[in-house]
Every structure is written in C-alpha cells, then in structure tokens.
N, C-alpha and C positions, 0 to 999 in steps of 0.2 A: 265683174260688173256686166249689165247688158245695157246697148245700146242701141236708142232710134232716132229718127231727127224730126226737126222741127215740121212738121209738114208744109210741104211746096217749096221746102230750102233743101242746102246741102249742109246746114250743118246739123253734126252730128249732136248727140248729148246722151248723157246717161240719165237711165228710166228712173235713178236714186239723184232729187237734186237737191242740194244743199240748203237748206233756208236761213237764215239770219238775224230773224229779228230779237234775238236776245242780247247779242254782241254789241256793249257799250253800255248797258244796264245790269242784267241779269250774269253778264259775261264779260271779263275785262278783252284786253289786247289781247294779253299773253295766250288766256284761253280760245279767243280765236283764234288765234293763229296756231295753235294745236290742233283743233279741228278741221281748219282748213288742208294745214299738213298731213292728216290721215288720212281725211278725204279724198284727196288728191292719189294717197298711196295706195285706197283701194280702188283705184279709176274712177272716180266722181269726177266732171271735166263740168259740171252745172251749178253754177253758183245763182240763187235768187235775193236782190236786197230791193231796199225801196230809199226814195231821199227825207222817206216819216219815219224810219227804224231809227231807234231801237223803239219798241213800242212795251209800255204804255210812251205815248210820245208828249215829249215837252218840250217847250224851248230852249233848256238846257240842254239837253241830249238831243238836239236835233241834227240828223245827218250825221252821230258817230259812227254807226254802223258803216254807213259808205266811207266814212275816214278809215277806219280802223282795215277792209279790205286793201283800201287804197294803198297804206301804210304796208302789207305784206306782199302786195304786188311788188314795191318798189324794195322790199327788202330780197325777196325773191325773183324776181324776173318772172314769175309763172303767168303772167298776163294772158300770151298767146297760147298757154293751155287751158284755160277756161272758160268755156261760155256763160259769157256775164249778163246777166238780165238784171236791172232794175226799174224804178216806177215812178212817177208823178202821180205826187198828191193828189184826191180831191179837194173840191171846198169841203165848207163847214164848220161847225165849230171847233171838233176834233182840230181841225188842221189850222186855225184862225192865226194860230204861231208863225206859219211857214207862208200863208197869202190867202187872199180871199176871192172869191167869185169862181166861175167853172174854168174850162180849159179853151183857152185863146192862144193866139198863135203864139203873141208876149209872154205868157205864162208859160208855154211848153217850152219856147225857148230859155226863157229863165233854167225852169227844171234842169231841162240837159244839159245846159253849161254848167251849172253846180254840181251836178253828179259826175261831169266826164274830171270837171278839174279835184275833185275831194276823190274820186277814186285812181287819180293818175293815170288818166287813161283818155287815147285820143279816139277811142270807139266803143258802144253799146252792141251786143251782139243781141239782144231783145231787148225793146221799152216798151212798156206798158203802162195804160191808163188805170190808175191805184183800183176807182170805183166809180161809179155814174156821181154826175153831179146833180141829176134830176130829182134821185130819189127813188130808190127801190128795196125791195123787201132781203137783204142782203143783211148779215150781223146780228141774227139772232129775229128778226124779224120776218115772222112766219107768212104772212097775208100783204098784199099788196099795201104800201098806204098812201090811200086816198084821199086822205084830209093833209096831207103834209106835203108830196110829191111834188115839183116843179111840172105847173103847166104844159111849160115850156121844155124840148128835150134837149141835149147838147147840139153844136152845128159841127153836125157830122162829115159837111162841107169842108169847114174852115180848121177841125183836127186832122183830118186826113190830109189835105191838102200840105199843114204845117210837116206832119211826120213825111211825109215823102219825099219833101223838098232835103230835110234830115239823112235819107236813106238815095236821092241820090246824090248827095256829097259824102258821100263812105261813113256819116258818123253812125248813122244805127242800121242796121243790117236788117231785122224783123220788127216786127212790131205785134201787141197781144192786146190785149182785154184783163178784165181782175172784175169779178165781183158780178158779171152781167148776166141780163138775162137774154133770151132767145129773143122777143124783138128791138131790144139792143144790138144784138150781137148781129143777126139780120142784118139792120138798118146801118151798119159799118161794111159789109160785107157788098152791099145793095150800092153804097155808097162809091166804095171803092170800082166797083165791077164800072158803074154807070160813066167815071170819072179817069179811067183807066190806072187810078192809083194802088201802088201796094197795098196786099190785104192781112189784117189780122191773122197772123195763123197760131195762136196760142189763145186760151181763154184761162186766168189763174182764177178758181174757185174753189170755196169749201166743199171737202169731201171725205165723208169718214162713213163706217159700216154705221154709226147713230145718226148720219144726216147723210141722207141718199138721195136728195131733193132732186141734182143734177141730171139726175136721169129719168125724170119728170120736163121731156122738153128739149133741154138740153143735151140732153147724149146725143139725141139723133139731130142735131145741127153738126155736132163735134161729129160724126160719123158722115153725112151726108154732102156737108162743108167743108171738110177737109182742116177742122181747127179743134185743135191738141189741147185736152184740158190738164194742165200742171195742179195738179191736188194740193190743196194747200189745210194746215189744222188735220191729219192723216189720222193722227191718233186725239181728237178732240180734245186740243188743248191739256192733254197728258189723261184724259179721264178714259180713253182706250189703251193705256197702257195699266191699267188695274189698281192703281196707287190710291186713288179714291172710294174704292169698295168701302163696304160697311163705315162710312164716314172717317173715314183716315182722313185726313192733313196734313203730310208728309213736311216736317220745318225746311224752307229756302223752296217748296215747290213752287211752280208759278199759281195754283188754285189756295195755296197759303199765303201766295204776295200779294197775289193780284185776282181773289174771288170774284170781281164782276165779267173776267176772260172768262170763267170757264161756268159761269150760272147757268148761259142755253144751255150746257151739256150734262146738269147734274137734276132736272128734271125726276119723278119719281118713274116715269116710263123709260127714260134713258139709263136707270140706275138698275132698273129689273134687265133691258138688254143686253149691258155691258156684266151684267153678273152671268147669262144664260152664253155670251160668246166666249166666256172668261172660262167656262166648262167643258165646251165645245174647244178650246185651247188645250185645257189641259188634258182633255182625253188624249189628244191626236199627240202627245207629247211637244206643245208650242207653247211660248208666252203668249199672254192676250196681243201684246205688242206684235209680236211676229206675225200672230194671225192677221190682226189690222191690217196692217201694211202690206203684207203678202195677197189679201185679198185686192188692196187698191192696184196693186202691181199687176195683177194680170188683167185689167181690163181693157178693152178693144178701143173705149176712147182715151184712155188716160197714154199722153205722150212722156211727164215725166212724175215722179210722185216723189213733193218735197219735204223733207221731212228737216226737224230741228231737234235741237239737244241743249240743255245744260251742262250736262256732264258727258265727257270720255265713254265713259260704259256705256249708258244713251245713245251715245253716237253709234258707236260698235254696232249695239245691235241693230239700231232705226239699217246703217247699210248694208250687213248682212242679210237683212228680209231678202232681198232680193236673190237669196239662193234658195229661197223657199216655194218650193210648187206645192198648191194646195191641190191635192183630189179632188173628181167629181162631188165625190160622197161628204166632203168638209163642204166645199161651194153649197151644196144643196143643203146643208144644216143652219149655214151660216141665211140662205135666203129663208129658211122655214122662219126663221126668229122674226128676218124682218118683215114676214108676211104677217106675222102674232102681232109685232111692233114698229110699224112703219113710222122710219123717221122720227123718233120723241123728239130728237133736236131739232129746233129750226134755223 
C-alpha cells in the first residue's frame, strides 16, 4: 500500500480508501466485514461512509451502513486503526427521511451525535458536508442550474463555526467538502482563513477517466489550496470496469438494480470511450479496471482514491491497482481519447 496524509494534518492514510455505500443493501454484515478484514490486511487504514448509506437511500435502511462499521469495530477493536471519515446529509428530497432544511448548527449537531453513537466511536477522524444545499451542477448535471438553485448560499459563518467548536473538543479531527464547486470551496476556505477557524483540507468528488470535470477549476484549488480531492464513482458506477460493453447487464450488478446510478455514464459518447480505454487496457496487458484506477492513483491532486466492491474479487483488484504504474506512453494514450472525448459523463 502507499501512503499520504490528509493535507495540513498529520494524519496519515492510504491512497486506496475504502468506500461503503453498498453495505446494508447490496451487502449484508457478514460481507462487510469481509472486506473490511482484507482491507485492513492489505494496509487500507481509510475507511469512507456517510449517515445516508446505504444508497439507494431509504428510511429503512437508513444509517445501516454506519451500524454495520460500528458493529466490527466493537467486534474487533480495530478503531484506532482506521481513519474514519463519514458525512452529513444534505437537504432535499433525497434526504427528506433523515431532516429537512440546509446545515445549522442544530442539524450538524444532530448528524455527529448519530454517527459517533451508530458507529461506536467517541471520534470522527474527517466529517464532511455530503453536498451543497444551494444547488449546484453535481449528480449528473452538466450545466449550472439556474432556474432551481438556492438564492441564497449556505452561512458558511455558522457551519464552520459549528465544526470547530467539534474539533476543538477532540470529537472530529478534520473536516472536508463532497460534491463542491471551486466558489464553494473558496468561500469555506475564505471563511475559515477570515475567522481564524479550521480549514477544509479534503474535497470528496466524482472522478473517473469518463468524467474529468474536476480538473476544470478544481484541480488548481486542490493544488494551490492545499485541499485533497478523495475520488469517489473511480470506475463510474462499475461502467469503467467493462461489464457494460456492448449492452451487457451483468444479473445482481448495481446498473441491473439500480439503472438510474449509472444513466450519466452510459451515454453513447461515454460507451465509445470506455470501449477505446478498454483497448488501450488490453494492449498494455491490464483490466479496464486496473487502468481506471491506476490512472486516478497517480495524480498530483488526488490525496486518496476510493473505491467500492460488491464482491471479494472486486475488492481484490479495486486494491491491487495501486501497484500499478502506468507509463508515459499509456498516460498519453489514455489523454489522446479524452481529448477525441472530453468528459461524455457529466
């Protein structure tokens, strides 16, 4: 495993972080806790959940996923081996099960006491804000929207002020972002600096070789600012892992449970791309998967890249990428495609 840290901290993490949102739907107990156990055996010390997992998210299965970690913590003791990051909802409809309206001091406190007691744990080593609650172009939505967006932007006063009060009574350590854009991400940053409060040092976004959006903007915040983008959707929703070619629908995959995850990425420009990197794979003797991933892993902003699994094998290889260095001559192949094909997903 290789390892960097959060930037502006000392703690450490590995560049492979575990993601979760399957466990409690898609994945019972037992199978997490398989995962978790291997993970752990090939050095993964980076755990990602959210208190909206398992997703698709219901009122039934709300907050399993953070039980279900919780429950292996307390069977295992491995607590203080893992840096745990999880998240606070946005509003919305989506979330209309879990509470309503954006993020208030009342609200964020709610969150973190539910997450610290469902995960059995008296600390948050990263919290993060799920998604803006303003409204931005985030989730498959390519173009700003300006007929829907919140006026009005979060009070970037009264969340930062909450989280810090958080961080200094030991309960969370860091704090991040999910979902934002570059005058979000700014205006936390801007915030914090003005107010002398702790700053953002993680930003969780999509990022996969079919949706490079991020580095439209964002990468040079992430590089300039000092704030770690954690890749999340690596291999788009499994459609970077080749299983969807020529209209496959693999029975139990998530784009055969749950076809509206993975629609942004099955586009007919996204389907020429992923069939031309899929070639580009196979020459260099790699999975598409491996390429994926291996390409998210060595970039200059990406602090950890997380990746998920249904199944064991899955698992296997999503952590192995990381012994994979790609040549100049793969990197410049895999940029030629996207210069044919920039970004089909949004």
């Amino acid at each position: 495993m290789k390892y960097t840290k959060l930037p502006t901290t000392n703690i450490k993490v590995s560049k492979i972080c575990l993601g979760t949102m399957t466990w409690g739907n898609q994945n019972t107990q037992e199978e997490a806790f398989e995962q978790m156990d291997y993970a752990i055996e090939q050095g993964v010390n980076f755990f990602d959940t959210a208190e909206l997992y398992p997703v698709p998210a219901t009122p039934e299965t709300y907050a399993d996923t953070e039980r279900i970690i919780g429950n292996w913590f307390q069977k295992t003791g491995n607590r203080e081996n893992i840096v745990l990051a999880s998240k606070i909802a946005g509003g919305g409809d989506y979330t209309k099960h879990i509470r309503t309206g954006g993020y208030t001091k009342e609200t964020i406190t709610e969150a973190i006491e539910g997450s610290l007691k469902r995960l059995q744990t008296d600390y948050l080593d990263l919290y993060q804000l799920h998604w803006p609650s303003r409204g931005v172009n985030c989730f498959g939505t390519r173009d700003y929207p300006f007929k829907t967006a919140s006026k009005e932007a979060e009070n970037h006063l009264e969340i930062l002020e909450t989280l810090n009060e958080f961080v200094k009574n030991g309960i969370i350590k860091a704090i991040g972002l999910s979902n934002e854009t570059p005058w979000g991400t700014m205006k936390y940053l801007q915030t914090a600096e003005a107010h002398n409060f702790i700053k953002p040092v993680t930003i969780q976004n999509s990022y996969s070789m079919i949706h490079r959006a991020y580095e439209y903007g964002m990468s040079e915040v992430s590089l300039r600012e000092d704030i770690g983008l954690l890749a999340y959707s690596p291999l788009a929703q499994g459609v970077l892992s080749g299983k969807y070619i020529d209209g496959n629908s693999p029975e139990g995959s998530r784009g055969n449970l749950f076809p509206r995850f993975i629609a942004r990425y099955m586009g007919d420009a996204s389907l020429v791309a992923v069939k031309r990197y899929h070639e580009i794979a196979k020459k260099n003797g790699l999975s598409l998967t491996e390429l994926s991933l291996a390409f998210i892993n060595q970039l200059p902003f990406v602090t950890s890249n997380i990746i998920g699994a249904t199944k064991m094998s899955q698992l296997k290889e999503n952590i192995a990428s990381i012994d994979i260095d790609l040549s100049d001559e793969i990197i410049t192949e895999i940029n030629a495609v996207h210069a044919d094909i920039p970004n089909p997903a949004p």
